[in-house]
C-alpha positions in Angstrom: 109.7 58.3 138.5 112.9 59.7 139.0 115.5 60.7 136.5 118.5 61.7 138.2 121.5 61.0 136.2 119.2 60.3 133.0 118.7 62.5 130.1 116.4 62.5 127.1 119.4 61.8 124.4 119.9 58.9 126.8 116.9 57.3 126.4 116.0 58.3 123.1 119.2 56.9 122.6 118.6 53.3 124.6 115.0 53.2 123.0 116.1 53.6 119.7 119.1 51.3 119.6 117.0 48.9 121.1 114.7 49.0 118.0 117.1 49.1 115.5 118.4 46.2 116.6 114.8 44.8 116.6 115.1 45.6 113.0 118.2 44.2 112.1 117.7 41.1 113.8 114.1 41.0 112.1 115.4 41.7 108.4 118.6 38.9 109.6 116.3 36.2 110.1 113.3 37.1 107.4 116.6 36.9 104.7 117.9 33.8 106.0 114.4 31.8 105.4 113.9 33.7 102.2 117.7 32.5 100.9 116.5 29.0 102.3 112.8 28.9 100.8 114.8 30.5 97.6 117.2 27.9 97.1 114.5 25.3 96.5 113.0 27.1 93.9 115.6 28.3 92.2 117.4 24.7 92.0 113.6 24.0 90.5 113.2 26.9 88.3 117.0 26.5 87.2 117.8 23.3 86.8 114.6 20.6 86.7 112.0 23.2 84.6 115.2 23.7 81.6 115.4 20.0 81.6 111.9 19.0 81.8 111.0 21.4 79.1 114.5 20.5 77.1 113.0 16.9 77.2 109.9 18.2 75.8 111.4 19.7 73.1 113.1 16.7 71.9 110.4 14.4 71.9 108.4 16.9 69.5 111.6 17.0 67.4 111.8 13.6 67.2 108.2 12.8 66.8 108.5 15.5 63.7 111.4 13.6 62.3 109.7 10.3 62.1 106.8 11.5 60.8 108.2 13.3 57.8 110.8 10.5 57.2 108.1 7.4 56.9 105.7 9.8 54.7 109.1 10.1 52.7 109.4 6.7 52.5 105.7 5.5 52.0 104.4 8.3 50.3 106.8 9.6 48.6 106.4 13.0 49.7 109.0 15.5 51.1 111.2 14.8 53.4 110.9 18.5 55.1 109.8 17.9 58.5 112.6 15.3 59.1 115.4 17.6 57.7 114.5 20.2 60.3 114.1 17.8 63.1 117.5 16.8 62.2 118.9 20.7 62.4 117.2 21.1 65.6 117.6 18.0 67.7 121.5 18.4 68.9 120.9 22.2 71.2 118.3 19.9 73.1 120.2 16.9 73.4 123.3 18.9 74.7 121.3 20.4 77.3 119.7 17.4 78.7 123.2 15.5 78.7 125.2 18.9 80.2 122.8 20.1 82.6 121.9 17.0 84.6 123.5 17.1 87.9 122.7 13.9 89.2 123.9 10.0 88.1 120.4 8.9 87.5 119.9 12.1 85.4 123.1 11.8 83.8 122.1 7.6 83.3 118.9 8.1 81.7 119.6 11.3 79.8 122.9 9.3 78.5 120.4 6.6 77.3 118.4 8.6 75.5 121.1 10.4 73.7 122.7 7.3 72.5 119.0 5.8 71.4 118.4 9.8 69.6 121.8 9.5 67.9 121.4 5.6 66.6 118.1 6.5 65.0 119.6 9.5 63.6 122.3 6.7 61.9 119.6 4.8 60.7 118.0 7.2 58.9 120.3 8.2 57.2 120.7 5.0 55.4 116.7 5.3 54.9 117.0 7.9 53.3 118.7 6.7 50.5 116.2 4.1 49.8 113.6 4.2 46.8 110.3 5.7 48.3 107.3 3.4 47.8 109.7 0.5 47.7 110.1 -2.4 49.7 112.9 -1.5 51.0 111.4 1.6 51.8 108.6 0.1 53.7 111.4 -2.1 55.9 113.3 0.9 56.7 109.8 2.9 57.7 109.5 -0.1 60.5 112.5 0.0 61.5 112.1 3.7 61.8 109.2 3.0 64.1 110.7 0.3 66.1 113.8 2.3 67.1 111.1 5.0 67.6 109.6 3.0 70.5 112.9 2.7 73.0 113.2 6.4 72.4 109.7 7.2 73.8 110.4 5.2 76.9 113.6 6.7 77.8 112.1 9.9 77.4 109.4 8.8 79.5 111.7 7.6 82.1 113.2 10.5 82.4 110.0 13.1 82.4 109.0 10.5 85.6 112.2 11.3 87.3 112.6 14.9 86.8 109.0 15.2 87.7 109.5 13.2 90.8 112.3 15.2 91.8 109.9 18.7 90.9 107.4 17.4 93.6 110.5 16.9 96.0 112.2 20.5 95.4 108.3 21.8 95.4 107.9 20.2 99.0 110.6 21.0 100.5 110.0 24.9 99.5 106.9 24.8 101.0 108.3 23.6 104.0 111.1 26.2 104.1 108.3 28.7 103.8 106.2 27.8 106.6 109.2 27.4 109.0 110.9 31.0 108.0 107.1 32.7 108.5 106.5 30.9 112.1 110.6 31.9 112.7 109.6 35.8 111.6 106.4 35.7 113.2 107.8 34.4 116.8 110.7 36.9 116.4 107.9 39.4 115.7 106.5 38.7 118.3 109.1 39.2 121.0 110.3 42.4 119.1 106.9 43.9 119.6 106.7 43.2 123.1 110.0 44.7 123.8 109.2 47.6 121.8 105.8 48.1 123.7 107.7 47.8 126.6 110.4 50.2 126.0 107.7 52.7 124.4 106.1 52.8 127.6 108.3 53.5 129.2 109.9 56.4 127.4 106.3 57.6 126.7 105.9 57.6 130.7 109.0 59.1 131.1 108.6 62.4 128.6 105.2 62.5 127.9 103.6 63.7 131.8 106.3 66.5 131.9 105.8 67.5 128.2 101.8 67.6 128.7 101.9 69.6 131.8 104.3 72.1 130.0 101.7 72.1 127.0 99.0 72.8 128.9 101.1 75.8 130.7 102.2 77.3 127.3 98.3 76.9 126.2 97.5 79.4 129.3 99.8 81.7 128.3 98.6 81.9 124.3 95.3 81.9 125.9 96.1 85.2 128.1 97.2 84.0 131.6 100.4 85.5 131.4 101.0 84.9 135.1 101.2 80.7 134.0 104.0 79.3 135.0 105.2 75.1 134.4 105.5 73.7 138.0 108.7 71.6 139.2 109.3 69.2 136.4 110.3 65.5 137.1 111.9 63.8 134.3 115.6 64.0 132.4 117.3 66.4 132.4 116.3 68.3 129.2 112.9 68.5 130.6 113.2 69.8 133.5 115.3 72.5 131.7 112.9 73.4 129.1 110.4 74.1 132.3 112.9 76.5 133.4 113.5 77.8 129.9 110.3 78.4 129.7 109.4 80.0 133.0 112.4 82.0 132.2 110.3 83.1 128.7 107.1 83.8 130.4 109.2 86.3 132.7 111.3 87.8 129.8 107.7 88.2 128.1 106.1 89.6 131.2 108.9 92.1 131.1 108.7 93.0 127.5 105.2 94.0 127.6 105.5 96.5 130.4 108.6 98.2 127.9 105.9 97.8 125.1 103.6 99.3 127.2 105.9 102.2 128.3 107.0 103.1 125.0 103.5 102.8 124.0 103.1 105.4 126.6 106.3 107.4 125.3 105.0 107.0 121.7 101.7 109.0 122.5 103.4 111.6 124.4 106.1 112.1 121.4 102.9 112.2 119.1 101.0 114.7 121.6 103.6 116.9 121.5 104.7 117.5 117.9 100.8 117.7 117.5 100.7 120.6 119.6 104.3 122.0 118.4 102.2 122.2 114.9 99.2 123.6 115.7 101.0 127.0 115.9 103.5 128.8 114.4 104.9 131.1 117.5 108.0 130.3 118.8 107.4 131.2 122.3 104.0 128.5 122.0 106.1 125.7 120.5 108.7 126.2 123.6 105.9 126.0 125.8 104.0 122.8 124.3 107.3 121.0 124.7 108.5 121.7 128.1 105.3 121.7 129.3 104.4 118.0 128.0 107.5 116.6 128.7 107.4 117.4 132.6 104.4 116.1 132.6 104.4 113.2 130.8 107.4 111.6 131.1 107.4 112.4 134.1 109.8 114.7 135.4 111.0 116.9 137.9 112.2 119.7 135.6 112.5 120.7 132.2 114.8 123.6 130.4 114.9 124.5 127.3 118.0 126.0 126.1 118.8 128.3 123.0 121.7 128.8 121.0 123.1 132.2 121.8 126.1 134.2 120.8 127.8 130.7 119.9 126.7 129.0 123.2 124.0 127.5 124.6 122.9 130.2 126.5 120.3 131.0 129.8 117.4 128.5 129.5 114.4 130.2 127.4 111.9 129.0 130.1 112.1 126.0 132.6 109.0 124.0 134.0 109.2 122.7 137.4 106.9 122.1 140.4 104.2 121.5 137.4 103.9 124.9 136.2 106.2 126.6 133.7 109.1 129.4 135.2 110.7 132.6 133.1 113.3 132.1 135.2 116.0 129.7 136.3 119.8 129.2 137.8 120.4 126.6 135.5 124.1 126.7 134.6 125.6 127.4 131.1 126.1 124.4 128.7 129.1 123.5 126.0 129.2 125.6 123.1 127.4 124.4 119.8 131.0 124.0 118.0 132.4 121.3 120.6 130.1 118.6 122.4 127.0 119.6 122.1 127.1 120.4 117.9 128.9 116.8 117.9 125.9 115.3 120.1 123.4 116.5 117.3 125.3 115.9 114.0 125.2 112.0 115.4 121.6 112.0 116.2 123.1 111.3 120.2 122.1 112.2 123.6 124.0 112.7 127.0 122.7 111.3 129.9 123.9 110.5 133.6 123.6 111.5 137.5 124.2 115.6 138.1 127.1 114.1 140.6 129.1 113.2 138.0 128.7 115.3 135.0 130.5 114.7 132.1 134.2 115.8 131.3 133.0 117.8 128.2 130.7 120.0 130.6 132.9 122.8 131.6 134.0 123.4 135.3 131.2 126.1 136.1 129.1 124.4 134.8 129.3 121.3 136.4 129.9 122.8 139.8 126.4 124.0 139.3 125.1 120.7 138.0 126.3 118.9 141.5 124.9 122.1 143.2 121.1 120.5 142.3 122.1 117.5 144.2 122.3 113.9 142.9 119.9 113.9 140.0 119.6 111.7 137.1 119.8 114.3 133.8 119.2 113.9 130.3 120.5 116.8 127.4 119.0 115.9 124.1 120.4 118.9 121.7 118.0 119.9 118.7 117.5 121.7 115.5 117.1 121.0 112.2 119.1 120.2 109.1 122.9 120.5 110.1 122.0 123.7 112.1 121.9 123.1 116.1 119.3 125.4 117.4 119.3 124.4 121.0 118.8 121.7 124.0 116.6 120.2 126.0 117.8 119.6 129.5 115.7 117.0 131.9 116.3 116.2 135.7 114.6 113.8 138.1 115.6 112.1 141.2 115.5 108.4 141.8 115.5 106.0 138.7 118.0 106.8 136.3 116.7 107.5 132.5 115.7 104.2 130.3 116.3 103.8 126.9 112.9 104.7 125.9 112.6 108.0 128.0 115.7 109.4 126.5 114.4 108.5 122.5 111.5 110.1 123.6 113.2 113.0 124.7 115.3 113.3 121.4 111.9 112.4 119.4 110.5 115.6 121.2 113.5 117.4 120.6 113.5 117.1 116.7 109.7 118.1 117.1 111.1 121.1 118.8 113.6 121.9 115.9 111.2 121.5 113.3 108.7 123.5 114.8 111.0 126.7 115.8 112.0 126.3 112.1 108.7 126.3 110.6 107.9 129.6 113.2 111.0 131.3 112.0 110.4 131.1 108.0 107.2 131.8 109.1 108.4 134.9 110.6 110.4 135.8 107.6 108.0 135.0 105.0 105.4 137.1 106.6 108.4 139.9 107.0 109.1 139.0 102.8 105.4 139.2 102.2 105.2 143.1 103.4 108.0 144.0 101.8 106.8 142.5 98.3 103.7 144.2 98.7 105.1 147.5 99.6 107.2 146.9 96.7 103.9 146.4 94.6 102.0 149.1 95.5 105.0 151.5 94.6 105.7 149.8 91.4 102.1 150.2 90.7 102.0 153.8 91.8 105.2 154.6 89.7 103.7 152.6 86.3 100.7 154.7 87.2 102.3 158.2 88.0 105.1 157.9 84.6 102.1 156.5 83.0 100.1 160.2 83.7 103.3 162.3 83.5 103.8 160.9 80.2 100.4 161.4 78.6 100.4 165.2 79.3 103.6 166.0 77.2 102.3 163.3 74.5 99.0 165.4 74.0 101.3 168.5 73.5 103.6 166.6 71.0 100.6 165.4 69.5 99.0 169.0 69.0 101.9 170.8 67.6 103.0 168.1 65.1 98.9 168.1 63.8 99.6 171.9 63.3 102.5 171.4 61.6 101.2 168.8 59.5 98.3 171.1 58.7 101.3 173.8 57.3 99.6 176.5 59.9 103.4 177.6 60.8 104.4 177.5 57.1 105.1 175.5 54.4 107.0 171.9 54.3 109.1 170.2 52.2 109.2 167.0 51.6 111.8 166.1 53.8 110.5 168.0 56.5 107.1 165.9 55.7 108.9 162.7 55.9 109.8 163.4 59.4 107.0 164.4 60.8 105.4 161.1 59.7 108.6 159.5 61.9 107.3 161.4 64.4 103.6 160.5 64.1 104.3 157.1 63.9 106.7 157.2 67.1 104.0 159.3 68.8 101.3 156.6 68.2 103.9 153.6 69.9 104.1 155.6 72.5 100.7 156.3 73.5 100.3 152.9 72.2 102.4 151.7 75.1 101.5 154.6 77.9 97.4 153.1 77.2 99.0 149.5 78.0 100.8 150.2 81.2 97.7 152.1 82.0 95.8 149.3 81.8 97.9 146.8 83.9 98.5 149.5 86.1 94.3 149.0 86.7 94.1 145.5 86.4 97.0 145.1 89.5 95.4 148.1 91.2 91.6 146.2 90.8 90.8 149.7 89.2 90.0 147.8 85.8 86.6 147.1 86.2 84.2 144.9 84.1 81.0 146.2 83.1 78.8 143.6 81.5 76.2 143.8 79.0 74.4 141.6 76.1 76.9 142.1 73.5 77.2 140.9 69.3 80.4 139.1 69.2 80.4 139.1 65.5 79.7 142.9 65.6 82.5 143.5 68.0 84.9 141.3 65.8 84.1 143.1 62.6 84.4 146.4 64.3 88.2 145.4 65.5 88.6 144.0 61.5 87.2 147.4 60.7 90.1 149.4 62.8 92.5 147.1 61.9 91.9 147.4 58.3 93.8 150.4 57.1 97.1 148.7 59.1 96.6 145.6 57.2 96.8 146.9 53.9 99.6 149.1 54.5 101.5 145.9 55.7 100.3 144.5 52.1 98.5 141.5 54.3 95.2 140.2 53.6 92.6 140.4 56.5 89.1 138.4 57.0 86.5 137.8 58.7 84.1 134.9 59.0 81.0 135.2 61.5 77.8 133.4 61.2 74.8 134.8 59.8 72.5 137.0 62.6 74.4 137.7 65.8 76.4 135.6 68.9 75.1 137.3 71.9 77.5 137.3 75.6 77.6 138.8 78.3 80.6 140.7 78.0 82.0 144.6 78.0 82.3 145.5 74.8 84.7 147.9 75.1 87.2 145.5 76.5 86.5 142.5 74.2 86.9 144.9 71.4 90.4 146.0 73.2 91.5 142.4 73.3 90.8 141.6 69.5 92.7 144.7 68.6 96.0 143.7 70.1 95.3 139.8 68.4 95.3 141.4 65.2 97.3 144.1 65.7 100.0 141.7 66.3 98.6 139.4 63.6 99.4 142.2 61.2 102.6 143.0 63.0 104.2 140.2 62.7 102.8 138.9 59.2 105.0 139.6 56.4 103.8 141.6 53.3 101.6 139.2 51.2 100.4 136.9 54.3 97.0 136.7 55.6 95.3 137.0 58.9 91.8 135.0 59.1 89.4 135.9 62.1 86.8 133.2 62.4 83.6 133.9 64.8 81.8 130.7 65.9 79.6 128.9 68.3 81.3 125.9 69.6 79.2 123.7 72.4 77.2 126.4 73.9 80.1 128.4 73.9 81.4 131.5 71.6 84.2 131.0 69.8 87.2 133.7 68.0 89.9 132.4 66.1 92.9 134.7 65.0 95.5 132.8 62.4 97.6 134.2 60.7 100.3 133.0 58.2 103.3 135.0 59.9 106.7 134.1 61.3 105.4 132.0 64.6 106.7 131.9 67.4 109.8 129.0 68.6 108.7 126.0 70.5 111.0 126.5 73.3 109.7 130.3 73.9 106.4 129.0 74.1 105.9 128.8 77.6 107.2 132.4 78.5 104.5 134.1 76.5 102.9 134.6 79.7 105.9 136.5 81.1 105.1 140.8 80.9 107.4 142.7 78.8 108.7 139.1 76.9 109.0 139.0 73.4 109.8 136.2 70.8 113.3 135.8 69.7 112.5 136.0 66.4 110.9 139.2 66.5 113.7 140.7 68.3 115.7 139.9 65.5 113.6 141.4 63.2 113.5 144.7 65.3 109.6 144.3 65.2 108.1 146.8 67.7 106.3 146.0 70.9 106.0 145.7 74.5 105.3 142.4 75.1 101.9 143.2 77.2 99.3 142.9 74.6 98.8 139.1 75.6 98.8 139.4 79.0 96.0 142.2 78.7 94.2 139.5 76.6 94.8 137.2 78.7 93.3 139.8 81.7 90.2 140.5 79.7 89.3 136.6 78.4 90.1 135.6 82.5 87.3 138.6 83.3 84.6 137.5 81.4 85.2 133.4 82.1 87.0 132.5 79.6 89.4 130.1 78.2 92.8 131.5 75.9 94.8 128.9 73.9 97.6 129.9 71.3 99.4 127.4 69.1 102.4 128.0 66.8 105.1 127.0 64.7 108.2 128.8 63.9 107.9 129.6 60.6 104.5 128.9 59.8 102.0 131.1 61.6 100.0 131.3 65.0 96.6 130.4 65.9 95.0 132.1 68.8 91.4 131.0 70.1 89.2 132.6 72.7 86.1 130.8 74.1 83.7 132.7 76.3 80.2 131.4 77.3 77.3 132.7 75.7 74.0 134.1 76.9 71.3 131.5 78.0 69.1 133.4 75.3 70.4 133.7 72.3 69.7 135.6 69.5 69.6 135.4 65.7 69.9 131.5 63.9 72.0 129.0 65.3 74.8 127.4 63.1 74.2 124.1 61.6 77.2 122.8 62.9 79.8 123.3 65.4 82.0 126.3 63.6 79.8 126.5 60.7 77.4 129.4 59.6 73.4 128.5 59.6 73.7 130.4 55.8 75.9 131.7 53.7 77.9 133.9 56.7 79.6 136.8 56.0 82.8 136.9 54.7 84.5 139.2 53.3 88.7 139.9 52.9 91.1 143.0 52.9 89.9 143.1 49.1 86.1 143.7 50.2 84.9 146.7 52.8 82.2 146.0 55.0 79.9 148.1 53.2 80.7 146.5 50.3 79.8 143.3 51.6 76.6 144.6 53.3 75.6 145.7 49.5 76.7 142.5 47.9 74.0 140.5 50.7 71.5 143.3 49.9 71.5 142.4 46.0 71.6 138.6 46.5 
């Protein structure tokens, strides 16, 4: 079938309007018999059912009224019945004379109204008779015989309207029947045009439509070469075929771009893996122009650096497949104009070597057209806002696609980042001689002012020990006075030369560790020991709680008893008079455990973390022109670090500081173990700045 001139809006359009008006028609002639079959029943459900049942009504009424007058009148009873009947009767006699539409209706209903209202006259003189009287009992029959005429005109009436019911009742059914056989002939025809005019539209778009389904089904499926053959039909769907022939080839197309940059994609990611797999300049150079010619591909590849403010000599070139130290390859724009405007938008240039472009100065592009009609790409590089260099790529024949020249710029920023990582590379390693250079004489001079200074300290040391002695004469007291100055000011500064002595070895790797089973409790009480005639001239209370029988490490004595001197040698220091340092020697979780506290002036929250700075010293005890150096607790620190250990200090301004050391113990231990963590197996020993070790030792002797 042929469509020419005929579209699917336009039949879509005749199909549809042809079965709307199907429906129209249909809903015209199924309201037209319903109105008809309606108006029977409603003239029967307004009019004949109110009257009937009106009728109805009125009878009862009436029957009530005779009833209760006569037992009035007979019986002498009350008259209650009647008097409500009489209320009651007019609503239904108004409707039956008012609603009646038809002379006989209007005839009989008139009788009965006028028969209804002379009774009701009657009555009324009844009711003034004597009950049980004989008058009463003539005015009960007469009651009864006007009764009589009323049943029959009621009667009459009922007949009549019920004739008339079976009439209207008919002719609805009638009505009914001939509406359905109209709605069901009209149904009829409307179907068979439908049918008619759906096969033919289903003829007419259904074959083209299938065959283009079955097309777009072999392409989903894979079988991208599918295309929808010549379509016959309107003229929509002949131009969907085309549409979609036209998709299949913009699809075909897009795939082989997928696939390229696909192909661009893993060179880009080949080549800044390479770029970082080392950190020589000359190697990441390489990598790059050596992947790009071959890759991309290309006929050459130069690789420009910036130079005295231009872009200078290419670096190296690759060409004929191998890579070339040298080539002619003209000068480029300097970074400032085109070429730093090019990288600070993220742009590349890109054209035929015939036609360079007007930014490329004249030398230059006299030697660009001297390489013959070539198709070019510059990409420059770097990294950051600096412009380190270009990338210049040449072929003949197809100019440069989108894709080739992102990949080029993709390389490119490879390029930059990698010659940036290579050059702090460069300087770091450059930075990391000079530091330790810088070490090694910093160590040498702490070292050689550390030696130089000992040797005069001996000889202060000697003479003020013979003047002390009063060899050279006699002293008076304030000659005495300031000779303890200078005792005192001699022991700070050996003090100091033995710490700077002992950095000096532990940045050299001089300090060395030598490890033995040692007493941790008899360490600790020999630094309490040393420290004892310092406490008591600073009027501060020192003690010392270890648990009964010894805490064997493996540890240097000599250095653990070091690092427990400076803890309380600055406990002490910076405890004023009346305070108290506590040392408290414990086994904690299979490890051993020294606490120094001490009630002094703290340390401030926000100095806290400088502690481990060399040479730093509290605020707080600057103020109070305390002396120090500030090295005793990174020498702790040194020693705890040496034997595996762990160092926490805690402190409030104000309030005191709590040092604690933990170093593992021996896998054999000697001596009883505390009952619990911290607490001594007996009674310990204990003793304060009040009680001497010997002391002590006597006091567990007599107990």
């Amino acid at each position: 079938m042929r469509w020419p001139d005929r579209s699917v809006a336009s039949t879509l359009r005749h199909a549809f309007a042809l079965l709307v008006s199907l429906v129209l028609l249909a809903g015209v002639v199924a309201a037209t018999e319903s109105v008809r079959h309606g108006a029977a029943l409603d003239r029967l459900v307004e009019y004949n059912v109110p009257l009937r049942l009106n009728n109805f009504k009125l009878r009862s009424t009436m029957s009530d009224a005779v009833r209760g007058l006569r037992n009035h009148l007979l019986f002498d009873q009350p008259p209650t019945s009647y008097e409500q009947a009489r209320t009651s009767y007019r609503p239904f006699l108004q409707v039956l004379t008012t609603e009646s539409d038809q002379p006989r209706e209007q005839r009989l209903a008139g009788e009965l109204a006028r028969l209804v209202e002379d009774w009701y006259v009657y009555a009324a003189e009844a009711e003034r008779a004597e009950p049980e009287s004989a008058q009463a009992r003539e005015y009960a029959a007469g009651l009864m015989a006007r009764y009589e005429p009323i049943l029959q005109a009621s009667n009459a009436l009922e007949s009549h309207l019920a004739v008339r019911t079976q009439a209207l009742y008919d002719e609805s059914q009638r009505n009914r029947l001939l509406g359905l056989a109209g709605v069901v002939v009209f149904a009829v025809v409307a179907v068979v045009m439908a049918l008619v005019t759906s096969v033919r539209t289903y003829r007419a778009l259904v074959s083209p439509l299938g065959g283009m389904r079955a097309t777009l089904r072999r392409l989903a499926a894979g079988e991208h070469e599918a295309r929808v053959p010549a379509a016959e039909g309107p003229t929509e769907i002949r131009e969907l075929g085309a549409a979609i022939n036209s998709l299949a080839d913009e699809s075909e197309r897009l795939r082989r771009a997928e696939r390229e940059r696909a192909r661009l994609a893993a060179v880009v990611y080949e080549t800044a893996g390479r770029i970082r797999q080392t950190l020589d300049a000359d190697a990441v150079i390489r990598e790059a122009a050596t992947l790009l010619g071959e890759r991309l591909p290309a006929d050459q590849v130069f690789i420009q650096l910036v130079s005295d403010g231009r872009i200078g000599p290419p670096e190296l070139a690759w060409t004929a497949g191998r890579i070339a130290e040298k080539s002619a390859v003209p000068l480029l724009p300097a970074p400032s104009d085109q070429a730093q405007r090019l990288y600070a938008e993220g742009a590349a240039s890109s054209g035929s070597t015939a036609d360079p472009p007007p930014y490329v100065p004249d030398a230059a592009a006299r030697a660009l057209r001297a390489l013959g009609d070539l198709q070019y790409v510059f990409a420059p590089f770097g990294t950051g806002g600096e412009l380190f260099g270009a990338i210049l790529v040449t072929r003949a024949g197809a100019p440069w696609t989108t894709e080739e020249i992102e990949a080029v710029k993709s390389v490119g920023a490879d390029l930059g980042r990698g010659l940036d990582q290579a050059r702090l590379y460069g300087r770091e390693r450059e930075l990391v001689k000079e530091l330790r250079a810088l070490d090694a004489a910093k160590t040498d001079f702490m070292s050689a002012v550390s030696h130089e200074l000992r040797s005069p300290l001996t000889s202060i040391s000697g003479y003020l020990e013979i003047l002390q002695d009063e060899e050279a004469g006699e002293l008076n007291p304030v000659q005495e006075h300031m000779l303890d100055a200078i005792e005192r000011n001699t022991a700070r500064l050996r003090l100091l030369i033995e710490d700077l002595l002992t950095l000096s070895r532990i940045e050299s790797g001089a300090f060395r560790t030598v490890k033995q089973k040692t007493d941790l409790c008899a360490v600790a009480e020999g630094a309490v020991a040393s420290m004892r005639p310092a406490a008591e001239q600073a009027e501060v209370a020192l003690g010392i709680e270890c648990p009964t029988g010894s805490l064997m490490i493996d540890g240097d004595p000599n250095q653990l008893d070091r690092a427990l001197v400076n803890l309380l040698s600055n406990a002490v220091k910076f405890t004023p008079a009346g305070g108290r340092v506590d040392v408290r020697v414990a086994l904690e979780e299979d490890q051993a455990v020294v606490r120094v506290s001490d009630t002094g002036i703290g340390i401030p929250e926000d100095e806290l973390q400088r502690l481990d700075t060399r040479f730093f010293r509290a605020s707080n005890a600057t103020e109070r022109s305390i002396p120090g150096t500030g090295l005793g607790l990174s020498i702790v620190r040194s020693i705890v670090a040496n034997h595996s250990g762990a160092f926490e200090l805690s402190s409030r301004e104000g309030e005191g500081t709590t040092v604690t050391v933990r170093i593992p113990t021996c896998a054999a231990r000697l001596g009883a173990k505390p009952n619990e963590i911290g607490e001594p197996a007996g009674r310990g020993r204990r003793y304060g700045s009040d009680q001497r070790p010997e002391e002590a030792a006597e006091q567990e002797e007599g107990e």
